[in-house]
C-alpha positions, 0 to 999 in steps of 0.5 A: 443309267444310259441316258440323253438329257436336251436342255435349252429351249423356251420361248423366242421371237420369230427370227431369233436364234435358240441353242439346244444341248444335249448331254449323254450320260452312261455311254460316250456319243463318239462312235454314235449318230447323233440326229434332232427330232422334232414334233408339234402337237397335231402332226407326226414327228420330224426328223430336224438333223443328223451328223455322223459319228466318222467324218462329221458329215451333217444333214438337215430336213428341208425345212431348217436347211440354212437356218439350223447347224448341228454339232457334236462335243467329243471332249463333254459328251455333248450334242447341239442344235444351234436355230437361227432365223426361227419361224413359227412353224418351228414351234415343237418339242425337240428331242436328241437321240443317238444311234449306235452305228458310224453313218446317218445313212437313209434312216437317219430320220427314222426314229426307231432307227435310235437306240436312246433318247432325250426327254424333250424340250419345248420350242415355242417361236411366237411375237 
């Protein structure tokens, strides 16, 4: 069964630091985009981050730029999203997904550009 299973959230303080992982199941991430998601309740869901599957090129939204570092295991089949610095407004469900093509490109935060997602995880940044 192809699957992406997100493990690694839970509850931090405002500027503390989380780790997200994913893990793929059925099908190898190295020649897929991989890209975070994210959705809190009330507002539309909100691409986070995107690496490509060639030269490792990453590419964050606005609002983590300088706090949230994506990366990508070959080796263990495995995507991360390492969150530092966390502010409330990070507080979502965050869900991986992966895009069978070799580049983010302009879609790479376009959900229905992915062809497989995780179940999701739930961030909660609160004192």
């Amino acid at each position: 069964q192809l699957q992406l299973v997100e493990s690694g959230g839970g509850l931090v303080q405002p500027g503390g630091s989380l780790r997200l992982s994913c893990a793929a199941s059925g099908f190898t991430l190295d020649y897929y985009v991989i890209a975070w998601f994210r959705q809190a309740p009330g507002k539309e869901r909100e691409g986070v981050s995107c690496i490509s599957s060639t030269d490792g090129s990453t590419y964050y939204g606005d609002s983590v730029k300088g706090r949230f570092t994506i990366s990508r295991d070959n080796a263990k089949n495995t995507m991360a999203l390492q969150m530092n610095s966390l502010k409330p407004e990070d507080t979502a469900v965050y869900y991986c997904a992966a895009a069978n093509r070799i580049r983010c490109g302009t879609m790479r935060f376009r959900g229905n550009a992915y062809d497989y997602w995780g179940q999701g995880t739930q961030v909660t940044v609160s004192s």
